[in-house]
C-alpha positions in Angstrom: 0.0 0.0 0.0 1.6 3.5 -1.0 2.2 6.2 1.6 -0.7 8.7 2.0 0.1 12.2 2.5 -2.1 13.9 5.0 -2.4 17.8 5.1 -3.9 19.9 8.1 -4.5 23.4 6.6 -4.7 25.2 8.9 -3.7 23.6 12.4 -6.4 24.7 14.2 -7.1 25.3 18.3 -3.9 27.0 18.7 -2.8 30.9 18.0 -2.0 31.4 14.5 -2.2 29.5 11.1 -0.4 26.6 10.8 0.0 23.7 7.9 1.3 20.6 9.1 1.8 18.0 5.9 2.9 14.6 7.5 3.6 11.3 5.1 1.7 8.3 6.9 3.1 4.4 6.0 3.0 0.9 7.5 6.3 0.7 9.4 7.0 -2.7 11.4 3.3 -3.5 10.8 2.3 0.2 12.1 0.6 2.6 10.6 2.8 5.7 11.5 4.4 9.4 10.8 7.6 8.8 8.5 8.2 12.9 7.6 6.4 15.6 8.5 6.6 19.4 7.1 5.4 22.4 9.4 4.3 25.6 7.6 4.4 28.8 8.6 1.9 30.7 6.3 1.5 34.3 7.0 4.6 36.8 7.0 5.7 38.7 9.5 8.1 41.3 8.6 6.6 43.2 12.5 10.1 44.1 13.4 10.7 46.2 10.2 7.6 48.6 11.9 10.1 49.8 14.9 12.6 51.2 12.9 13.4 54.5 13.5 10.8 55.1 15.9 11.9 56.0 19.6 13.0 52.3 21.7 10.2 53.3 24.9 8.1 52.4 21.3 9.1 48.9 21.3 7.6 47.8 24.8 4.0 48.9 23.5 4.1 47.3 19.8 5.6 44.6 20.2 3.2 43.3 22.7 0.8 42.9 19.6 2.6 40.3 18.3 0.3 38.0 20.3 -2.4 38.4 22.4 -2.0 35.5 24.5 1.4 36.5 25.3 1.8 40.3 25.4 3.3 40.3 29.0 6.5 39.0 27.8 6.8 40.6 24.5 6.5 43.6 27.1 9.1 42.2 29.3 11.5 41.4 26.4 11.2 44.9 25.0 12.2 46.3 28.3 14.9 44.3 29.5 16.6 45.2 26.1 16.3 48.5 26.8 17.5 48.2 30.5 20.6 46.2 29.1 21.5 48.5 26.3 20.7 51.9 29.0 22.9 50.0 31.8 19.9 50.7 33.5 18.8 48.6 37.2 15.4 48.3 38.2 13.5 49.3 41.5 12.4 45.9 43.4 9.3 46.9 43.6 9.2 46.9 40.0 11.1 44.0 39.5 8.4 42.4 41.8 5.9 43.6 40.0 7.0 42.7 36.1 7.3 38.7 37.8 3.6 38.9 39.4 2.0 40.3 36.2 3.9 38.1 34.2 2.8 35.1 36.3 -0.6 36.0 36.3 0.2 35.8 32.2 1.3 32.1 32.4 -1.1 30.9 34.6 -3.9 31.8 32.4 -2.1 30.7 29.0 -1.2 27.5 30.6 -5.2 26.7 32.0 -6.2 27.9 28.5 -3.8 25.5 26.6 -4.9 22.5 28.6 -8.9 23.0 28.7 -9.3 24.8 25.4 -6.7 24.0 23.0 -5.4 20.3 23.8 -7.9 18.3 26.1 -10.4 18.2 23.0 -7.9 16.0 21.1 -8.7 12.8 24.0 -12.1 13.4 25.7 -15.3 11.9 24.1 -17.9 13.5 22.6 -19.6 16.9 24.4 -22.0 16.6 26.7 -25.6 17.0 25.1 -25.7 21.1 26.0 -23.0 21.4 23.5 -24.5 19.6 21.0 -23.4 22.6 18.8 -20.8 24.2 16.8 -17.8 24.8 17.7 -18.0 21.7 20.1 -19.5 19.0 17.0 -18.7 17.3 14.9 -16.4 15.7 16.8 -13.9 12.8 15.8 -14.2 9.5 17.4 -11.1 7.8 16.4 -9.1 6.6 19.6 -10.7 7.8 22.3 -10.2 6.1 25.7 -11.8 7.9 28.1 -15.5 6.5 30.0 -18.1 8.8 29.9 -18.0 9.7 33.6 -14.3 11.1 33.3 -15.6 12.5 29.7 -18.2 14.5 31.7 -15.7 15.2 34.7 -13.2 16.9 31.8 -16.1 18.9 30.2 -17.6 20.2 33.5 -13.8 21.5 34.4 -13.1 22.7 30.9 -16.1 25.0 31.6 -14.6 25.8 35.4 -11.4 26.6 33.5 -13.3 29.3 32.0 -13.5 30.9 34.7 -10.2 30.6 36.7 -9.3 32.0 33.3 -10.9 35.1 33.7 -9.5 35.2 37.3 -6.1 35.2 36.4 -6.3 37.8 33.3 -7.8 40.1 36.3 -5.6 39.3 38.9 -2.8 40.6 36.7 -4.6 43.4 35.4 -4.9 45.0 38.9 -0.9 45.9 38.7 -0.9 45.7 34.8 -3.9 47.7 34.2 -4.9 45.5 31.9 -4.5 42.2 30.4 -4.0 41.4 27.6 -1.5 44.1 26.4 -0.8 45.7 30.1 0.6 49.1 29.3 2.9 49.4 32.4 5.9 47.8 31.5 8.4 50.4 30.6 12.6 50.6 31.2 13.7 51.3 34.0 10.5 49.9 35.9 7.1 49.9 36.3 4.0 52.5 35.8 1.8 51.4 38.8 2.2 52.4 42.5 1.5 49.6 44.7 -1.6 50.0 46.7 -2.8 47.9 50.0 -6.2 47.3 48.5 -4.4 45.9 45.3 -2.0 43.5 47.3 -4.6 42.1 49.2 -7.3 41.5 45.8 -4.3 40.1 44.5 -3.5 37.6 47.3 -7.4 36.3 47.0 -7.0 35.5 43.5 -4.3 34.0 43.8 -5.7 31.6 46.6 -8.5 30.7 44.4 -6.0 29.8 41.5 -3.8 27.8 43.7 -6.7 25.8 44.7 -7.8 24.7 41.1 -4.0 24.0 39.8 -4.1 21.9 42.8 -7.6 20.1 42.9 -8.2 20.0 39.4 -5.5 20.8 36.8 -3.1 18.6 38.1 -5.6 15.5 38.7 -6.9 16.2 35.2 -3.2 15.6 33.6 -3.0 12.7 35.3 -6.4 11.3 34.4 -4.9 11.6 30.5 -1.5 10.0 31.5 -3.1 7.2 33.0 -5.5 6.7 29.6 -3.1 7.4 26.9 0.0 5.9 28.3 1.2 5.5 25.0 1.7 9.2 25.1 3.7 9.6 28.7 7.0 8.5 29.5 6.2 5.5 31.6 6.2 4.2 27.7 9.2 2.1 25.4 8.6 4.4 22.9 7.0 7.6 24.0 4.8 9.3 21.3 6.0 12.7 20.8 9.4 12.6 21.8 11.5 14.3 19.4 15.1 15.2 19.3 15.3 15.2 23.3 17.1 18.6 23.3 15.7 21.2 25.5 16.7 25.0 25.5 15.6 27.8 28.4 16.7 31.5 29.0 15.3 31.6 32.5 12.5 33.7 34.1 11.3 35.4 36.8 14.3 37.2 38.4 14.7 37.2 41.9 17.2 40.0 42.9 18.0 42.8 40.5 20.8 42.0 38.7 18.7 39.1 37.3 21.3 36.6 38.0 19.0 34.8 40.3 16.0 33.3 38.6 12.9 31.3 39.4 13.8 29.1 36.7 17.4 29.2 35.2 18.5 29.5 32.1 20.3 26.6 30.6 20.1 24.1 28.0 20.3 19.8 27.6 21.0 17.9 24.9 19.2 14.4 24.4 17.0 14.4 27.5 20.6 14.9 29.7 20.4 15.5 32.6 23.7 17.8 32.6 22.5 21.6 32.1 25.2 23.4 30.0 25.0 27.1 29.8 23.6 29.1 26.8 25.5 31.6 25.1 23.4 34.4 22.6 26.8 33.8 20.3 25.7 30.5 19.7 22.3 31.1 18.0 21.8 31.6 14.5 18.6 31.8 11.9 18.7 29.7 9.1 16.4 30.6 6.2 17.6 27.6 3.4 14.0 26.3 3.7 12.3 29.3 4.6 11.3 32.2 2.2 13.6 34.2 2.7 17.1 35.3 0.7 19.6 33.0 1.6 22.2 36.3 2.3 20.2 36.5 5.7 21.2 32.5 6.7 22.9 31.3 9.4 22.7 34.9 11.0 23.1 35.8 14.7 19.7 37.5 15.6 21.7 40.7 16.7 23.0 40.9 12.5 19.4 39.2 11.3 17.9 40.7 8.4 14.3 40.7 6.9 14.3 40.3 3.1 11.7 38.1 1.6 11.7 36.2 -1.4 8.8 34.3 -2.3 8.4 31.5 -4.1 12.4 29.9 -3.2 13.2 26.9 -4.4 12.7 24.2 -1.7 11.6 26.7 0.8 8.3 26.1 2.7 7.8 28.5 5.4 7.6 31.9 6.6 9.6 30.3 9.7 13.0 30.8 10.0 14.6 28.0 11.3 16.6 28.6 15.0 19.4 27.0 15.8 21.7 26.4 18.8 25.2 25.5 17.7 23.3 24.1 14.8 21.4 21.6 16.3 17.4 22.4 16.9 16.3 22.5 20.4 12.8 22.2 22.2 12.0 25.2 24.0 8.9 25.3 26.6 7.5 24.5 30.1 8.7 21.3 29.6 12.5 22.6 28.8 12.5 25.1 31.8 11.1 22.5 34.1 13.9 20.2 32.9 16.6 22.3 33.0 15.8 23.5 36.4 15.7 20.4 37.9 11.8 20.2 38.7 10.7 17.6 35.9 13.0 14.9 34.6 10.3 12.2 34.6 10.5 11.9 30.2 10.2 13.9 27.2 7.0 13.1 25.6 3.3 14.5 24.9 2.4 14.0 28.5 5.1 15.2 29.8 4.6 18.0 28.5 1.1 18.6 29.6 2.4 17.5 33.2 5.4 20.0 33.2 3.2 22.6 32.1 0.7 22.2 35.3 3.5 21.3 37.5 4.9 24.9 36.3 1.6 26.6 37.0 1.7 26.0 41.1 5.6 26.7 41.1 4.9 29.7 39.8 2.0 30.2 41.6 3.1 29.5 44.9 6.3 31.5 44.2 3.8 34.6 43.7 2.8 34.3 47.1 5.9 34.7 48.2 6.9 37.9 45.4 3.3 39.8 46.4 4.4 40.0 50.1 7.4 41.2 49.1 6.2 44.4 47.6 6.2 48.2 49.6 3.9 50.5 49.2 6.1 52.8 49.5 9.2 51.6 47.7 10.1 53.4 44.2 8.4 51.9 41.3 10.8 53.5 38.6 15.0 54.9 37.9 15.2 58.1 35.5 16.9 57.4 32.5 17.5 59.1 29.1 17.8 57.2 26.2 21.5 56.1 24.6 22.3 58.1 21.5 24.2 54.1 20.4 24.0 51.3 22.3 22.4 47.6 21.7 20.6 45.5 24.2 19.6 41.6 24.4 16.5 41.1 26.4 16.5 37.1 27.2 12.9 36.0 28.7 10.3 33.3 28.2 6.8 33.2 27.1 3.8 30.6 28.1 5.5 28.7 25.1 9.2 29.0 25.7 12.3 31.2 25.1 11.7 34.5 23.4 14.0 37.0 22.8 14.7 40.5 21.7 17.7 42.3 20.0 17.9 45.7 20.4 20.1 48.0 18.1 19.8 51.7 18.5 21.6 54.5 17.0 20.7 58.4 17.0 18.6 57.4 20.0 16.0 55.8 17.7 15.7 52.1 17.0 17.9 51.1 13.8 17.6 47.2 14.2 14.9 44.9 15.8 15.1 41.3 15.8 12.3 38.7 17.8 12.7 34.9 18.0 9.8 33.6 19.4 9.2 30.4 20.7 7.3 28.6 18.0 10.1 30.1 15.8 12.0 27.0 17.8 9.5 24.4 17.8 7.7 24.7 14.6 10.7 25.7 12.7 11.4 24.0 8.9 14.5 22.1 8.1 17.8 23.9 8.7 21.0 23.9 6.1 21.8 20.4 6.8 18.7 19.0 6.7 17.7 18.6 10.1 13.9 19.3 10.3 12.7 21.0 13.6 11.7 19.9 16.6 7.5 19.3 16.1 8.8 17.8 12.7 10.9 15.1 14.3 8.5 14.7 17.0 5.6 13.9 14.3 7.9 11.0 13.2 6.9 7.6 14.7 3.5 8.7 15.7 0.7 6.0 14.9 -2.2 7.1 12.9 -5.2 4.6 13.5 -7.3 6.3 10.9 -6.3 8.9 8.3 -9.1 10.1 7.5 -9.6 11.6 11.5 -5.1 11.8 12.1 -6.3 13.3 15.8 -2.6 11.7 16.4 -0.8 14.1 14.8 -2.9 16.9 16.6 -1.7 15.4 19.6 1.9 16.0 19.4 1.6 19.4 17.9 -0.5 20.8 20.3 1.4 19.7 23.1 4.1 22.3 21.7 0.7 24.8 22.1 2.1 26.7 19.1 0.7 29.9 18.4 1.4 31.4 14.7 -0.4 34.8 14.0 -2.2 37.9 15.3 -6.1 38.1 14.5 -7.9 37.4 17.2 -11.3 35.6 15.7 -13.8 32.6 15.4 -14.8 31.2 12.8 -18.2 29.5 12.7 -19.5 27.7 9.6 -23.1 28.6 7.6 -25.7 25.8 7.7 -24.2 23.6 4.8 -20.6 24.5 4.9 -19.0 21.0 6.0 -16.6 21.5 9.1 -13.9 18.8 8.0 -13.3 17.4 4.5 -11.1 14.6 3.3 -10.5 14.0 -0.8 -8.1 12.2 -2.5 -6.1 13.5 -5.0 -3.6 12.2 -6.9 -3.0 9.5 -4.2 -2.9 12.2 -1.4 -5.2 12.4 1.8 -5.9 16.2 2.1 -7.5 17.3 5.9 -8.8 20.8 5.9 -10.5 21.4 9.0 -12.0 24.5 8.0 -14.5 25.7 10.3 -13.8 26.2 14.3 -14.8 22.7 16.0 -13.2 20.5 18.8 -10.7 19.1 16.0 -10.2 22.6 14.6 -11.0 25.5 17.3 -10.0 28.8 15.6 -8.2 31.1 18.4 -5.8 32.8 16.9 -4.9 35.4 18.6 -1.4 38.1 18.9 0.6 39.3 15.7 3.2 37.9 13.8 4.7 34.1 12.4 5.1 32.7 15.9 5.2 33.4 19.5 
């Protein structure tokens, strides 16, 4: 029987668009992944907007990149001002950046969980969501009996809610949330306020207690179902190249030399942490569409210059690269690399890290909101460089982000942003080597083509996120919400209407976050 090439056009239930092509043969008597091709489809080109405007610019537009992420586009922008200024934060600001931050990855994680991945392994909705987006829903390998099904819808609608009480837990120092307007360099807009503290510290309770009580036993409930998929397995699905890359988070004194979770990198699921240097990282473009004069750059050099239709190029990606070799970045990766998770590398493990990564920071926020003065300063004066450059190293929800800074004439004159997904869903580098959701696709057994909820599996345990629009999609009367036709011996799967298999959030701006 020939290999059938499946296409999901777009990926949908994550941020962004997406195209995932995967070739599916019978491999030892399994049906499985034996290449995969991730797209990027929409270009960027965002950093070419800051030049030659004023760098206190960058903080506020580049948190439209994404709107599921703004916080550390934010942060990013800031600490590359603060490096290229020589410029130390307040602690009270410092404390402030982490808790709004935090309150940033507690939602994204509760959202990735309920509302972008669980729909992948629970059964059908329960009849009061007998409705689009919820139906149709694919049946193919799921596990789970119909009183945990009901369990993991009643909590995916709970999650709705602690949600909500994160994005306004964070909003009472940032403002608001998404896109809080109170990072800037040098510190922080908002005066700390009793009343504030103590709303905070109630939030926070109430979030702590759901991480705990039903996050956490919801992971597990999966683990224990889809073993297959967790590292208790020979042959994990989802594992990929093993290597794991962090730049560390949540600073805890204020030359940010102390971290909640440290920046480091491992190589093959290691557990030796070797330390990451910005020297070492590179773009390569020789299958993205780009011109291949901007490969193999250091971001602090990279260059935007399309060039559409290229050869063997197939994304609007570029393709990252640590000493050349591809590395996961993630919840996963920092958990690893700080010593917290070592348990595996697979699509449950990533799930698990994620929660686990939720209370950690959590809790640590109960220590950081105690922390704060009411009276302490909040910001340092600072002019602006005439020439200086700047590296601000943070992570995202979704892994290791980070922003080069150039300016000259005291405007910027060079922007560069490497985003997470830019790691995980990157294309094949110069030698070849495809990127780390492509090599995690391979191996992954696809019971029925025609519904490869497999393959959605593995990607969204990445929880990529691709583009800016925030929308929904919902489908007219006729329109069908999945399709499948053969042509020319290919299997094409559009999803094309916002559905359990297919939920349209995209949200933020740009080619990945």
């Amino acid at each position: 029987m020939p290999a059938t090439s499946i296409v999901i056009d777009p990926v949908t239930r994550l941020e962004g668009h997406l195209k995932i092509t995967v070739q599916v043969d019978t491999v030892g008597g399994v049906q499985q992944v034996t290449d995969a091709r991730a797209t990027g489809t929409l270009v960027r080109g965002f950093e070419s907007i800051l030049i030659n405007r004023p760098p206190e610019d960058a903080e506020h537009l580049t948190q439209r990149i994404c709107g599921v992420c703004p916080v550390s586009h934010g942060l990013a922008a800031v600490l590359a001002q603060d490096a290229a200024g020589g410029v130390t934060v307040p602690d009270n600001a410092r404390i402030m950046r982490n808790l709004v931050l935090g309150s940033n990855f507690i939602q994204s994680h509760i959202l990735h969980f309920y509302h972008l991945a669980l729909q992948d392994f629970v059964g059908p909705p329960p009849s009061t969501l007998n409705m689009a987006p919820w139906t149709p829903n694919w049946v193919t390998d799921k596990r789970l009996g119909a009183s945990v099904n009901t369990t993991l819808w009643n909590n995916y609608a709970a999650a709705l809610t602690a949600r909500r009480q994160a994005h306004e837990m964070g909003a009472l120092f940032g403002g608001r949330l998404p896109h809080p307007p109170t990072y800037l360099s040098g510190g922080f807009t908002t005066t700390p306020r009793a009343a504030r503290i103590t709303a905070f510290k109630n939030y926070l309770s109430q979030l702590i207690t759901f991480i705990n009580n039903t996050y956490l036993p919801d992971i597990e409930r999966l683990a224990q179902a889809y073993s297959d998929y967790d590292h208790t397995s020979a042959k994990p699905v989802g594992r990929g190249y093993g290597n794991l890359l962090a730049y560390g988070v949540f600073d805890l004194n204020a030359a940010g030399t102390s971290k909640l979770l440290k920046r480091g990198r491992v190589v093959n699921g290691s557990t030796s942490v070797q330390t990451v240097s910005t020297n070492s990282i590179t773009e390569q473009v020789t299958y993205s569409w780009y011109a291949d004069s901007t490969n193999n750059l250091n971001p602090a050099s990279g260059a935007f210059t399309p060039q559409y239709p290229k050869g063997s190029a197939y994304s609007w990606l570029k393709a990252p690269r640590y000493s050349n070799s591809p590395y996961e970045v993630g919840p996963l990766a920092r958990m690893w690399v700080n010593g917290d998770y070592r348990l595996g590398i697979s699509v449950m493990d990533r799930h698990r890290a994620r929660a686990r990564e939720a209370l950690k920071v959590a809790q640590a926020m109960q220590t950081w909101v105690g922390q704060i003065t009411t009276t302490g300063p909040v910001y340092t004066p600072h002019g602006v460089p005439a020439s200086a450059s700047g590296i601000g190293l943070t992570e995202a929800p979704r892994g290791a982000l980070g922003h080069w800074l150039q300016i000259s004439n005291s405007k910027i004159s060079r922007y560069q942003v490497v985003t997470p997904t830019c790691w995980n869903a990157s294309p094949r580098d110069s030698s070849g080597n495809r990127g780390p959701i492509e090599q995690a696709l391979i191996g992954t057994p696809v019971k029925n083509t025609a519904e490869p909820v497999e393959v959605l599996r593995v990607i969204h345990s990445f929880d990529p996120c691709l583009s800016c629009a925030v929308h929904v999609m919902r489908p007219g009367k006729k329109a069908k919400v999945f399709t499948l036709n053969h042509v020319h011996g290919e299997e094409m799967a559009h999803p094309r209407h916002h559905h359990p298999h297919g939920h349209g959030h995209s949200h933020g701006h740009g080619h990945g976050r």
